[in-house]
TORPA-357468 format. One record per residue: residue number from 1; z, x, y of N, C-alpha, C in turn. Coordinates in Angstrom, 3 decimals. Example, Ala and Ser with C-alpha at 12.3 -4.5 7.8 and 13.67 -1.06 7.14 Angstrom:
# TORPA-357468
<k = 1 n.Z = 7.800 n.X = 13.190 n.Y = -5.690 ca.Z = 7.800 ca.X = 12.300 ca.Y = -4.500 c.Z = 7.800 c.X = 13.200 c.Y = -3.300>
<k = 2 n.Z = 7.080 n.X = 12.850 n.Y = -2.250 ca.Z = 7.140 ca.X = 13.670 ca.Y = -1.060 c.Z = 7.870 c.X = 12.900 c.Y = 0.030>
# end
This chain:
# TORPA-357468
<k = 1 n.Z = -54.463 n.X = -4.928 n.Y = 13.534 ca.Z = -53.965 ca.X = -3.662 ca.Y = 13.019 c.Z = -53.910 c.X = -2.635 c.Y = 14.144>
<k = 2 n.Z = -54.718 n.X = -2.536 n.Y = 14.956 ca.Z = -55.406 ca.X = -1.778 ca.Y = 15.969 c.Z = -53.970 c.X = -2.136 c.Y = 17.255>
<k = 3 n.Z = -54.046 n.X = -3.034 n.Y = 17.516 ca.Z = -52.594 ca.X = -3.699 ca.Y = 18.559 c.Z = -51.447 c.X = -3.290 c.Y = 17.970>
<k = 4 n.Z = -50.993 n.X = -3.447 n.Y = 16.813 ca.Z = -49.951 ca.X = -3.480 ca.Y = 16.268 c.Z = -49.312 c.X = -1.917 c.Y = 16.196>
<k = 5 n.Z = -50.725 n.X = -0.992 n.Y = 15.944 ca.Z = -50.430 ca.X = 0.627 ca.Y = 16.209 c.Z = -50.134 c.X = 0.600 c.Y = 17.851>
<k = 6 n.Z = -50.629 n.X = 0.094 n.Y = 18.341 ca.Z = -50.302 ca.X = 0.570 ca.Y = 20.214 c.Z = -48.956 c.X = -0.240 c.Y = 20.353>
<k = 7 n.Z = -48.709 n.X = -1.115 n.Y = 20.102 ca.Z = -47.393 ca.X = -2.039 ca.Y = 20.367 c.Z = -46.207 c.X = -1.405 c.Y = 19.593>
<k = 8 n.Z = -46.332 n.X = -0.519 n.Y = 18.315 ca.Z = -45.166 ca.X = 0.149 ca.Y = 18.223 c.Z = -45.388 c.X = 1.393 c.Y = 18.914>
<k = 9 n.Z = -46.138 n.X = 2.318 n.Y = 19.075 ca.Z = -45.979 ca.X = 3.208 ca.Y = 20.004 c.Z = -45.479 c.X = 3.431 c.Y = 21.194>
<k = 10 n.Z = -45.731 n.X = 2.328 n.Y = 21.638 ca.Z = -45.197 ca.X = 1.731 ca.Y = 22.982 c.Z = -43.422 c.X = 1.095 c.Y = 22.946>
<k = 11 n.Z = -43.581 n.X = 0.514 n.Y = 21.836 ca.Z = -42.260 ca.X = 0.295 ca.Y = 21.590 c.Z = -41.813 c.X = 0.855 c.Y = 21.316>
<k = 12 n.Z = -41.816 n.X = 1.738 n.Y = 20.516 ca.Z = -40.649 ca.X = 3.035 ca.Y = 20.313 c.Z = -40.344 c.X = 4.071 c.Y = 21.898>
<k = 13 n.Z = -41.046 n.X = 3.917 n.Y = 22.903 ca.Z = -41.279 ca.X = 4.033 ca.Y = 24.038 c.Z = -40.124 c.X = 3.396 c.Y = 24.844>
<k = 14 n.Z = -39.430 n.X = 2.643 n.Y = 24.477 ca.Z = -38.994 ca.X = 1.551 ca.Y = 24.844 c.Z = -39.669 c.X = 0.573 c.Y = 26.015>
<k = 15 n.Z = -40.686 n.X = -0.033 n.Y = 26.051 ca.Z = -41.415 ca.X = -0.913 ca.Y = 26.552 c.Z = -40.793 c.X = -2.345 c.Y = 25.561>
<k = 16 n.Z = -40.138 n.X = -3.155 n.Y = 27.072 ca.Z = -39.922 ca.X = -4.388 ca.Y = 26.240 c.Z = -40.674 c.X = -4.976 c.Y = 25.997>
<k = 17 n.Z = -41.622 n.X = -5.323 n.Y = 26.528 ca.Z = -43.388 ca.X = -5.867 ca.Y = 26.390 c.Z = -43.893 c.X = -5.911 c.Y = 25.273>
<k = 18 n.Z = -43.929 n.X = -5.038 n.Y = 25.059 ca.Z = -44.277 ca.X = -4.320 ca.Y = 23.338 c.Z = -43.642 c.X = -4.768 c.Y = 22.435>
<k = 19 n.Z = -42.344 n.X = -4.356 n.Y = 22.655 ca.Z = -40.879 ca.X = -4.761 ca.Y = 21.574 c.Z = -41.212 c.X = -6.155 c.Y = 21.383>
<k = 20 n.Z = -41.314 n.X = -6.680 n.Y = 22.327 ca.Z = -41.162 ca.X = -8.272 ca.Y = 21.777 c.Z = -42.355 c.X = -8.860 c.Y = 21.307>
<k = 21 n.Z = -43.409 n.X = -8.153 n.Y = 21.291 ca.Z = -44.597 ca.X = -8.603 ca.Y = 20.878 c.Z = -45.099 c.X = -8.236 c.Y = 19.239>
<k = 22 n.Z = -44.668 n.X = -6.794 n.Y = 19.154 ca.Z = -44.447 ca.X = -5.928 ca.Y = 18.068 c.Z = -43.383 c.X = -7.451 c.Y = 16.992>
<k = 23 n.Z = -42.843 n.X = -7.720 n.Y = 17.982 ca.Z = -41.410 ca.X = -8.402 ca.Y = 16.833 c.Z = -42.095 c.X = -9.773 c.Y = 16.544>
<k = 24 n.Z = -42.810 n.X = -10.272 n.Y = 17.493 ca.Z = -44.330 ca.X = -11.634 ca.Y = 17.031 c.Z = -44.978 c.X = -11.096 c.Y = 15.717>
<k = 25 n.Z = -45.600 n.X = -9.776 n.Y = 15.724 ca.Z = -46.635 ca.X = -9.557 ca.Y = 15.198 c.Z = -45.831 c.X = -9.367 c.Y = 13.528>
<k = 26 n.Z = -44.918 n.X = -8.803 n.Y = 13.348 ca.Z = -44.225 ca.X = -8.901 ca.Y = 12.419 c.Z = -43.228 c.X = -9.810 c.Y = 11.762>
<k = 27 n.Z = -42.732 n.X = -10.394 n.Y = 12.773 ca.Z = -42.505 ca.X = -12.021 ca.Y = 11.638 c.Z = -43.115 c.X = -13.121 c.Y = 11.423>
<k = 28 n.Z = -44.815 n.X = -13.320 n.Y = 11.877 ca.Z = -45.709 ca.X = -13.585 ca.Y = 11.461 c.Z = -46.404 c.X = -12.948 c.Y = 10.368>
<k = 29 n.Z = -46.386 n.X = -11.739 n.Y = 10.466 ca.Z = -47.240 ca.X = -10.940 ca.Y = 9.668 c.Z = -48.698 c.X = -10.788 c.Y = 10.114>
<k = 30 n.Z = -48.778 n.X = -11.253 n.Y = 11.251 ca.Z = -50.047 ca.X = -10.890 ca.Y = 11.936 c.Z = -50.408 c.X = -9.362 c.Y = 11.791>
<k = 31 n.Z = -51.529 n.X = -8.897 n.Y = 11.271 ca.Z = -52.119 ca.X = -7.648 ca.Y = 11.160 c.Z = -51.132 c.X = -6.129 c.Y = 10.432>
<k = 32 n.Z = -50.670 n.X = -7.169 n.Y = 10.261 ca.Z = -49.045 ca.X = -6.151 ca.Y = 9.405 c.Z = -48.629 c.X = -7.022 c.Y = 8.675>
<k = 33 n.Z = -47.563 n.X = -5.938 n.Y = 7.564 ca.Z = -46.911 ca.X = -6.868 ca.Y = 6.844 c.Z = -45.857 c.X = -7.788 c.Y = 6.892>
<k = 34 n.Z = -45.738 n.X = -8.538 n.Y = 7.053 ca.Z = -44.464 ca.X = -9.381 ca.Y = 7.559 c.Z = -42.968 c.X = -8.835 c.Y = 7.435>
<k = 35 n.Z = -42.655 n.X = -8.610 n.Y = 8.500 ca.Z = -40.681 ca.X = -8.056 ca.Y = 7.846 c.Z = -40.211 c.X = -8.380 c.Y = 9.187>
<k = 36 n.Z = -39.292 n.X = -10.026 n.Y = 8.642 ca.Z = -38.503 ca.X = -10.424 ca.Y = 9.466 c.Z = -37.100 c.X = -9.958 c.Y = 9.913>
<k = 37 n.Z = -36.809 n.X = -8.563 n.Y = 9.071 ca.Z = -35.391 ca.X = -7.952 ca.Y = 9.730 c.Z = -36.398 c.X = -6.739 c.Y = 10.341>
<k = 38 n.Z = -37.245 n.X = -6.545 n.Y = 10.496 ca.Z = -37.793 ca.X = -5.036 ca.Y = 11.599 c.Z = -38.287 c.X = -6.161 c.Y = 13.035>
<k = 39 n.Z = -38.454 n.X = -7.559 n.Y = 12.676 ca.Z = -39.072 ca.X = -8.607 ca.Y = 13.706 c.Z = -37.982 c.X = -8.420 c.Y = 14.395>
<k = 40 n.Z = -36.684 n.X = -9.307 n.Y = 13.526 ca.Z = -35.407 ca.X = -9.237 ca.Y = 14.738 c.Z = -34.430 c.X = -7.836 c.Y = 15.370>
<k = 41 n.Z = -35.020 n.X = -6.607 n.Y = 14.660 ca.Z = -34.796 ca.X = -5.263 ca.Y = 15.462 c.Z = -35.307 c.X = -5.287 c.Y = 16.763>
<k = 42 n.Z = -36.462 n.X = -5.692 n.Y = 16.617 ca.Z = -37.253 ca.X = -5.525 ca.Y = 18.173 c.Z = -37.059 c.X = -6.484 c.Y = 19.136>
<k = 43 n.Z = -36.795 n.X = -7.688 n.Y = 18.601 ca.Z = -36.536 ca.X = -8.882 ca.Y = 19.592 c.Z = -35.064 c.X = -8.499 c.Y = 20.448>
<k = 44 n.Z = -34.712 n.X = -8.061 n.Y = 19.116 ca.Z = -33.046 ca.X = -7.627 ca.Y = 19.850 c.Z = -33.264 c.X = -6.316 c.Y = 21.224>
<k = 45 n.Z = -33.685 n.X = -5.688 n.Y = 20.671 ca.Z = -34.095 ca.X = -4.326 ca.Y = 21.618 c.Z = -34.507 c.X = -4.636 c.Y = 22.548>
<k = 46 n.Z = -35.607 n.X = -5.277 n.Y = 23.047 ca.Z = -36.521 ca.X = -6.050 ca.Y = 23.928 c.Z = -35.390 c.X = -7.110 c.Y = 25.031>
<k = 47 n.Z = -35.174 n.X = -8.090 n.Y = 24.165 ca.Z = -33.777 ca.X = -9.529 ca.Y = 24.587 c.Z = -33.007 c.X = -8.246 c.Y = 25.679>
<k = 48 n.Z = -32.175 n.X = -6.926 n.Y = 25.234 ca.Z = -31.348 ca.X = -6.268 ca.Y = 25.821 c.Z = -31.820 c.X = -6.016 c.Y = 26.744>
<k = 49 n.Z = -33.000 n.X = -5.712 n.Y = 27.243 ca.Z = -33.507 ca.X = -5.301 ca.Y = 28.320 c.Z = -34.310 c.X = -6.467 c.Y = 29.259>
<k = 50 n.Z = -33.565 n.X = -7.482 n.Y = 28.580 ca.Z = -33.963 ca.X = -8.698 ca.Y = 29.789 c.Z = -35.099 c.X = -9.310 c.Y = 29.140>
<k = 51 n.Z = -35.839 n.X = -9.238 n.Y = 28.608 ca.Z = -37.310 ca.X = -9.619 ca.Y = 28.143 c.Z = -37.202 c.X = -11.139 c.Y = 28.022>
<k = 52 n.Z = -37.494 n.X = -12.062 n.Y = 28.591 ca.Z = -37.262 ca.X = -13.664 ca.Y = 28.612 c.Z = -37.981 c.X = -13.993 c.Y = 26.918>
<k = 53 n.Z = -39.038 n.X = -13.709 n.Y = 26.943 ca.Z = -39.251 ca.X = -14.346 ca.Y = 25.781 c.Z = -38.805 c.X = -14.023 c.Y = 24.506>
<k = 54 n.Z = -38.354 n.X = -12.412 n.Y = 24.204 ca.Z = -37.553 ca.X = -11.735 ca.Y = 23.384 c.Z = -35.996 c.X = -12.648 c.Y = 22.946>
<k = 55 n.Z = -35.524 n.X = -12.983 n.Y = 24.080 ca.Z = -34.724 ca.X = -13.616 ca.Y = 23.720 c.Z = -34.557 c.X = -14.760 c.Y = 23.498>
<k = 56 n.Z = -35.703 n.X = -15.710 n.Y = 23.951 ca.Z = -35.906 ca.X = -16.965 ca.Y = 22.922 c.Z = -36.129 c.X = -16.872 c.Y = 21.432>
<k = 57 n.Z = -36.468 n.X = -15.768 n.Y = 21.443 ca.Z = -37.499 ca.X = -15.578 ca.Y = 20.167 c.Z = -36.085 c.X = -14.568 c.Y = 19.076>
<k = 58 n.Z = -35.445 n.X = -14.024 n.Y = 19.815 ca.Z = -33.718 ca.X = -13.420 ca.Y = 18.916 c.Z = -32.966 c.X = -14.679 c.Y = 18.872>
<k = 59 n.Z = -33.199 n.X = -15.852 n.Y = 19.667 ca.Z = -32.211 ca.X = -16.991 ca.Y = 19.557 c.Z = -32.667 c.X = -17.612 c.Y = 18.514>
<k = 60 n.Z = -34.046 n.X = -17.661 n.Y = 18.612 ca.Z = -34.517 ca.X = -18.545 ca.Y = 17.875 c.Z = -34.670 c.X = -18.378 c.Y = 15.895>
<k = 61 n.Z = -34.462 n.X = -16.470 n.Y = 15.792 ca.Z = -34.639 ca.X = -16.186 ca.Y = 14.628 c.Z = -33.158 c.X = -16.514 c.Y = 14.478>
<k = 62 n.Z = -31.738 n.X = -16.146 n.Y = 14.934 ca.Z = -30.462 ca.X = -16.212 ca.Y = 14.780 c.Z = -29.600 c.X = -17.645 c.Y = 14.453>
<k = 63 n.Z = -30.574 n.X = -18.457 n.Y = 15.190 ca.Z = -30.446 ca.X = -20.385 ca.Y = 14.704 c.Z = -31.081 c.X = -20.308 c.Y = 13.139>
<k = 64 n.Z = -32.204 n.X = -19.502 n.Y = 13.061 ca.Z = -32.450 ca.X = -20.039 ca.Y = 11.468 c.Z = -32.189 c.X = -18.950 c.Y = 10.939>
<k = 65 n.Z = -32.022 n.X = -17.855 n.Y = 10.760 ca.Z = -31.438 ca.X = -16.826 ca.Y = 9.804 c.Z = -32.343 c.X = -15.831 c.Y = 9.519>
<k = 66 n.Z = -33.860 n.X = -15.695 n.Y = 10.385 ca.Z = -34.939 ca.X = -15.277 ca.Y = 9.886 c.Z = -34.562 c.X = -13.746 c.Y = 10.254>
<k = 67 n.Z = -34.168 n.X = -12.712 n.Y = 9.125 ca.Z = -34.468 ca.X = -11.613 ca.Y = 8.966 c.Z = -32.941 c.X = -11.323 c.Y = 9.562>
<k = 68 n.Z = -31.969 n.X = -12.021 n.Y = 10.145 ca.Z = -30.216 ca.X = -11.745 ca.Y = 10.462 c.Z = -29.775 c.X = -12.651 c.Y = 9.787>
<k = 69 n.Z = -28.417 n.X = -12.429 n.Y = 9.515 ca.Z = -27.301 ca.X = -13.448 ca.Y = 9.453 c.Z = -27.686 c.X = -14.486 c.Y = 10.700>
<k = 70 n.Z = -27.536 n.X = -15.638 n.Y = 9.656 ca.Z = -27.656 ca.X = -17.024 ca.Y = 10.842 c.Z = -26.439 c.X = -17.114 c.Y = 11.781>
<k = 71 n.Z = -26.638 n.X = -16.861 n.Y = 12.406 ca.Z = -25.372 ca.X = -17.105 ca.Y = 13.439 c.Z = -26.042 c.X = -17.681 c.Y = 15.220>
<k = 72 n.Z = -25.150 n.X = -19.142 n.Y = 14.994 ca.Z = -26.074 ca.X = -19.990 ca.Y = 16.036 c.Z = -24.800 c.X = -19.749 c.Y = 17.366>
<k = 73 n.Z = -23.920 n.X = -19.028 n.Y = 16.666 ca.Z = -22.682 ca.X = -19.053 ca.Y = 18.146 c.Z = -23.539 c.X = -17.576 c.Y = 19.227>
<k = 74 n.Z = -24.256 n.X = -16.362 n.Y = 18.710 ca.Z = -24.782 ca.X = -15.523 ca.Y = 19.427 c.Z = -26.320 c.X = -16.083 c.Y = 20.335>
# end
């Protein structure tokens, strides 16, 4: 709960670090409530700014549909 307050703070910051971690912690539902379309907001945000794992992790929600339209051509 405690991470999850500093990781959006930071993310709204725009820290991709954050963003993409923030976007773990929420389509897990780790220490928050799970919401897989605020998960793939941040992955996306994060992915734009280069973030390597952000964008495994926007590819990877966009192959299965988690929280976007499935779309495996983006």
């Amino acid at each position: 709960v405690e991470a999850a307050r500093w990781y959006r703070k930071a993310a709204k910051q725009g820290n991709a670090d954050a963003q993409s971690n923030l976007g773990d912690l929420l389509l897990f539902g780790w220490g928050v409530e799970k919401d897989e379309v605020e998960a793939a907001k941040w992955f996306r945000k994060a992915a734009e700014q280069g973030n390597a794992k952000a964008q495994y992790n926007l590819g990877a929600v966009l192959a299965s549909g988690q929280g976007v339209a499935k779309d495996e051509v983006e």
